[in-house]
PDB file as gemmi writes it, atoms N, CA and C in Angstrom:
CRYST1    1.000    1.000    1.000  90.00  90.00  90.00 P 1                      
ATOM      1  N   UNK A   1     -58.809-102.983 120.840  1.00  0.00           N  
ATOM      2  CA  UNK A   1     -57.600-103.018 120.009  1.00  0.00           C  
ATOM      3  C   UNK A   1     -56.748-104.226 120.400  1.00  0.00           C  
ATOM      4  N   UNK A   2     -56.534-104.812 119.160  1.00  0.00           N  
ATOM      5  CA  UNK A   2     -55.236-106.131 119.543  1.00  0.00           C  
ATOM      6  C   UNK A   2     -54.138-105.816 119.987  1.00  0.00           C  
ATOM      7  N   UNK A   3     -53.716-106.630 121.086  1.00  0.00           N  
ATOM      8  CA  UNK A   3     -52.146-106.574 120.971  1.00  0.00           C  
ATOM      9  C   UNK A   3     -51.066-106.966 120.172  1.00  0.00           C  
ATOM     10  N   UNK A   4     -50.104-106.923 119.631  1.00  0.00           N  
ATOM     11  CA  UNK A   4     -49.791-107.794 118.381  1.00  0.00           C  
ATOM     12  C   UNK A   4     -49.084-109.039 118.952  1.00  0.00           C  
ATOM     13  N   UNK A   5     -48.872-109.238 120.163  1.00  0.00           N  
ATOM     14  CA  UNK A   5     -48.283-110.503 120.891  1.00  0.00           C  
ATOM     15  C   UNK A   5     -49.765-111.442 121.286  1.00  0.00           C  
ATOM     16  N   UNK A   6     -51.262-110.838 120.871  1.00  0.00           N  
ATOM     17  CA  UNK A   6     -52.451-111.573 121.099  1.00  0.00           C  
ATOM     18  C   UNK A   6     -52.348-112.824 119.795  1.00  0.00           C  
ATOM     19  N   UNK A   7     -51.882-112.561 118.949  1.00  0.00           N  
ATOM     20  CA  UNK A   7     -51.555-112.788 117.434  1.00  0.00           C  
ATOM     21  C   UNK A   7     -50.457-114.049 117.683  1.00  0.00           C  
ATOM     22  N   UNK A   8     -51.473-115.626 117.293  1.00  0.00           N  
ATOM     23  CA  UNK A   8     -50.360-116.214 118.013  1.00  0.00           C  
ATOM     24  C   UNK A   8     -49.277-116.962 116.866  1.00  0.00           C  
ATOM     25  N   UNK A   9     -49.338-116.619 115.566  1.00  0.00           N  
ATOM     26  CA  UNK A   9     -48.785-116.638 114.602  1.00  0.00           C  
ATOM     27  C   UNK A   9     -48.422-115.087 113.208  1.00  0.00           C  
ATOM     28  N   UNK A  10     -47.457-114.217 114.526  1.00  0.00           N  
ATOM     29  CA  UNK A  10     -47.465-112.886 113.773  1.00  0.00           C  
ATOM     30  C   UNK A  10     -46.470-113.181 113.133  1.00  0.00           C  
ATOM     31  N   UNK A  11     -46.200-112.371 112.357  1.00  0.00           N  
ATOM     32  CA  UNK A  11     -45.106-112.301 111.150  1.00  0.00           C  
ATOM     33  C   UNK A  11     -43.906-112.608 111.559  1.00  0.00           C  
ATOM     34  N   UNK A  12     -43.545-111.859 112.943  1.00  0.00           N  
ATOM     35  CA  UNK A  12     -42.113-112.198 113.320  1.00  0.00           C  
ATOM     36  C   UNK A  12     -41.815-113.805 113.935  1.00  0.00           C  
ATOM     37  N   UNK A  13     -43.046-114.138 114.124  1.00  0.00           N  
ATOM     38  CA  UNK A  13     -42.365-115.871 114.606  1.00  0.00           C  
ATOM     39  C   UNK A  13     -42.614-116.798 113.783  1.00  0.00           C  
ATOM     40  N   UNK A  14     -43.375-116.453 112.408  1.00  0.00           N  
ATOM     41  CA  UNK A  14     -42.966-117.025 111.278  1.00  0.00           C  
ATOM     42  C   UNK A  14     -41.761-117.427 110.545  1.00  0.00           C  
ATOM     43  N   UNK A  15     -41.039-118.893 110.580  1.00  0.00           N  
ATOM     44  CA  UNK A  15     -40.114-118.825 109.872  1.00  0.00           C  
ATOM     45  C   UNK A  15     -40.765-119.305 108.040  1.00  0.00           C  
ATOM     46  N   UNK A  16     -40.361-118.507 107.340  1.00  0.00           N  
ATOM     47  CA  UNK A  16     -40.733-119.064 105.773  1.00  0.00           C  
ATOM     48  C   UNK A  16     -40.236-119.827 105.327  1.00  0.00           C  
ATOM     49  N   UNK A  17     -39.450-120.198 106.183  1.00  0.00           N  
ATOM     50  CA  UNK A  17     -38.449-121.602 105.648  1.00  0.00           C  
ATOM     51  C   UNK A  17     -39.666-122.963 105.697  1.00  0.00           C  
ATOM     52  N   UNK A  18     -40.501-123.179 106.551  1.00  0.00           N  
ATOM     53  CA  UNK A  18     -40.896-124.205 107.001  1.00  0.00           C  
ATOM     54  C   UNK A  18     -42.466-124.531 106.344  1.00  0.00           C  
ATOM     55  N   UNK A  19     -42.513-125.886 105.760  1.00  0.00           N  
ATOM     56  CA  UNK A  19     -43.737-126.054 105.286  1.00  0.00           C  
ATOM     57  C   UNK A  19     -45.536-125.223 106.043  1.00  0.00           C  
ATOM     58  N   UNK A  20     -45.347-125.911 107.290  1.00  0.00           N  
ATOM     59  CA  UNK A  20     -46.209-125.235 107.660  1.00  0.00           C  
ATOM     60  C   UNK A  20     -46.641-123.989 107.946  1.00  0.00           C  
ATOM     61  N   UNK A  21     -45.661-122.931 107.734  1.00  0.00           N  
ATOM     62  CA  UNK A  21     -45.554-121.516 108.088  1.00  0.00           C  
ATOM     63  C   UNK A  21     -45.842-120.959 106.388  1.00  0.00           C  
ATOM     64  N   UNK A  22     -45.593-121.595 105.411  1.00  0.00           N  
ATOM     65  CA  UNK A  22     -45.679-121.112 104.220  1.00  0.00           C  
ATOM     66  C   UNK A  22     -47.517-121.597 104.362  1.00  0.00           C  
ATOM     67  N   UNK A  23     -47.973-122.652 104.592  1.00  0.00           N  
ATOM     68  CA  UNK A  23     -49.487-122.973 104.909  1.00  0.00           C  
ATOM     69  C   UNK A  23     -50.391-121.897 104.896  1.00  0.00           C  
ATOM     70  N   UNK A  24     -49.551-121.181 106.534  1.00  0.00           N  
ATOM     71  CA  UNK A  24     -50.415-120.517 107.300  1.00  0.00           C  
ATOM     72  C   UNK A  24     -50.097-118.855 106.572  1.00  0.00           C  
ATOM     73  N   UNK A  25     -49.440-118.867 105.724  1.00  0.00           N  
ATOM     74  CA  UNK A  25     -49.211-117.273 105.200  1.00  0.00           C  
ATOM     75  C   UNK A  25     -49.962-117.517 103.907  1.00  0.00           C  
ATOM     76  N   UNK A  26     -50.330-118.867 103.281  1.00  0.00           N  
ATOM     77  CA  UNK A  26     -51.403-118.625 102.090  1.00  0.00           C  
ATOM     78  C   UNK A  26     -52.680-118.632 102.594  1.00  0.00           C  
ATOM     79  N   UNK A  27     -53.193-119.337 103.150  1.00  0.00           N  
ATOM     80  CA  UNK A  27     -54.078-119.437 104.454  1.00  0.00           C  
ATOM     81  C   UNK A  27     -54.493-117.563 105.033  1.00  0.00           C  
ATOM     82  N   UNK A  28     -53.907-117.532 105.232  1.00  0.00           N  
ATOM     83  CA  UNK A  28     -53.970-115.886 105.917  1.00  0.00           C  
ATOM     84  C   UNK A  28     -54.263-114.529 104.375  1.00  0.00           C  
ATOM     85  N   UNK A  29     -53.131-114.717 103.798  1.00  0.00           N  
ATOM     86  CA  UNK A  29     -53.524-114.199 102.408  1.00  0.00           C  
ATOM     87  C   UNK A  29     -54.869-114.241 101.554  1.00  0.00           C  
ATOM     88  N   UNK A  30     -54.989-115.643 101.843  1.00  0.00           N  
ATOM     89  CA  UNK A  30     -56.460-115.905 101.079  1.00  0.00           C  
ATOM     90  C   UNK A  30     -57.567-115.248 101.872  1.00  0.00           C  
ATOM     91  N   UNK A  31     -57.891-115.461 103.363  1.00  0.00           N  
ATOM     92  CA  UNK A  31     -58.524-115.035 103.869  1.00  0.00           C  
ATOM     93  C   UNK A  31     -58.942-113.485 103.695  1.00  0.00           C  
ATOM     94  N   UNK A  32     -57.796-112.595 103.884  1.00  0.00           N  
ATOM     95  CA  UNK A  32     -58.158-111.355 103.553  1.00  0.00           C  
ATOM     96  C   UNK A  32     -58.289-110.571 102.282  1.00  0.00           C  
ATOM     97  N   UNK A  33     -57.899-111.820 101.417  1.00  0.00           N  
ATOM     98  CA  UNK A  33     -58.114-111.399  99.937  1.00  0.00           C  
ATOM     99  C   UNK A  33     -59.800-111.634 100.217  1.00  0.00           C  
ATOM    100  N   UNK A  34     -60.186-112.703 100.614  1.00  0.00           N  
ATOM    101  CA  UNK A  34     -62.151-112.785 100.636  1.00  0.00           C  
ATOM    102  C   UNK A  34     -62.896-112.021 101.797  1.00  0.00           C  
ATOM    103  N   UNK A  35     -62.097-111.477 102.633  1.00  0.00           N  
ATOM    104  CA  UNK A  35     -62.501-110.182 103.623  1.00  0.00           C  
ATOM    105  C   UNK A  35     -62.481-109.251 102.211  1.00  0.00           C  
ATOM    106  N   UNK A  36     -62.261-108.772 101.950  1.00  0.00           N  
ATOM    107  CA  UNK A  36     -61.735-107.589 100.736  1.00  0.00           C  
ATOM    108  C   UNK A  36     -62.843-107.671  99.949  1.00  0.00           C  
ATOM    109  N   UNK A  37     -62.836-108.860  99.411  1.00  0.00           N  
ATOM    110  CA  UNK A  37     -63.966-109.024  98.168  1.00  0.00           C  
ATOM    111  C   UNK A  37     -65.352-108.546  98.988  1.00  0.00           C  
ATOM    112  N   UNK A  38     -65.479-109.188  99.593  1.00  0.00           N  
ATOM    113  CA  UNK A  38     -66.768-108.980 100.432  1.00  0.00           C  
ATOM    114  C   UNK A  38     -67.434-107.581 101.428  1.00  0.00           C  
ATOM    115  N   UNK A  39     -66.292-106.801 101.053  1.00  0.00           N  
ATOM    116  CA  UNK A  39     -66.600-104.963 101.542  1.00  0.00           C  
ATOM    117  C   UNK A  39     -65.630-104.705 102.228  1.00  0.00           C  
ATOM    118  N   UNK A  40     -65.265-106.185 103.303  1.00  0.00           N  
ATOM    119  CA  UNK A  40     -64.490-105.889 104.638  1.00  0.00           C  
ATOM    120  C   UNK A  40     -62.985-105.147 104.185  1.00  0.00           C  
ATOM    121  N   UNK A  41     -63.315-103.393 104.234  1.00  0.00           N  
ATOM    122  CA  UNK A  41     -61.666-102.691 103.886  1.00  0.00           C  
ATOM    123  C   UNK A  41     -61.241-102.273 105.091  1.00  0.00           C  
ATOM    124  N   UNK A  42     -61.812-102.404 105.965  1.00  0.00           N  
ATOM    125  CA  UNK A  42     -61.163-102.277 106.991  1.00  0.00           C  
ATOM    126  C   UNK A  42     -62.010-102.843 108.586  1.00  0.00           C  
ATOM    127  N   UNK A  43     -61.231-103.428 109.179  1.00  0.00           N  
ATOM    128  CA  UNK A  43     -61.373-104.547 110.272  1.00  0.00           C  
ATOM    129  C   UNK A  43     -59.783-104.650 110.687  1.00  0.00           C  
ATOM    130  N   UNK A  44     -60.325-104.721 112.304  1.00  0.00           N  
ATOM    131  CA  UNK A  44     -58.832-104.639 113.428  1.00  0.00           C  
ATOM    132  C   UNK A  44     -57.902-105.842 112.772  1.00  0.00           C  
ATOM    133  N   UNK A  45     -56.900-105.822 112.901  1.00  0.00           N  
ATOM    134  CA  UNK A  45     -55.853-106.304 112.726  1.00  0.00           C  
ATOM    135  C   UNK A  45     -54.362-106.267 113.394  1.00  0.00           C  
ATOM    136  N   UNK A  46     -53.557-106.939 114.261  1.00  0.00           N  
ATOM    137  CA  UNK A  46     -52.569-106.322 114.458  1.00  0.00           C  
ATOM    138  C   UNK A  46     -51.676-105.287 113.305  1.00  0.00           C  
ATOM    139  N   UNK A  47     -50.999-104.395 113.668  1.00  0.00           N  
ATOM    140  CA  UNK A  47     -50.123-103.839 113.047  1.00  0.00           C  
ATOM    141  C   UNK A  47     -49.607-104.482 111.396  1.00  0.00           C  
ATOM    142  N   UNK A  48     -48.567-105.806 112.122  1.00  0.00           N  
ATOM    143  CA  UNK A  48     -48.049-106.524 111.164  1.00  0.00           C  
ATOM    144  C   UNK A  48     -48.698-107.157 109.996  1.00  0.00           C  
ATOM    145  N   UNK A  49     -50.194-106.923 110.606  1.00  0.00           N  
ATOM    146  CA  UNK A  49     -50.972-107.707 109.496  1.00  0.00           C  
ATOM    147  C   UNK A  49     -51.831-106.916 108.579  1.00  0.00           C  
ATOM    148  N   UNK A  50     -51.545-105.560 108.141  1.00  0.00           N  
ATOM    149  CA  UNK A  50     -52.398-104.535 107.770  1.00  0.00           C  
ATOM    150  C   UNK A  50     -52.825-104.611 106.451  1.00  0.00           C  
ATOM    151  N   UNK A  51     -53.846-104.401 106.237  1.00  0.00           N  
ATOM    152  CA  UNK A  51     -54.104-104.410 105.130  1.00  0.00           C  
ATOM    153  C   UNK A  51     -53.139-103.994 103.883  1.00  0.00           C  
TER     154      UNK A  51                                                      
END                                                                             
């Protein structure tokens, strides 16, 4: 099981203000939108990042 401080870009030290943080949240989105497609409904995740 993850820790959610293993997570070295979790939700809470995301600011959305900042180009690169908006990057890494479409980036992340996309990813588990093609985990999804592909069967993956469930796989570890911290908390913050749940399906």
């Amino acid at each position: 099981m993850l820790q959610s401080n293993a997570w070295p870009w979790s939700i809470e030290n995301i600011d959305l203000r900042t180009p690169e943080s908006k990057q890494i949240e479409m980036i992340r989105t996309e990813a588990i939108r093609q985990l999804k497609q592909q069967g993956y409904s469930r796989f570890y995740l911290p908390e913050n990042l749940s399906l």
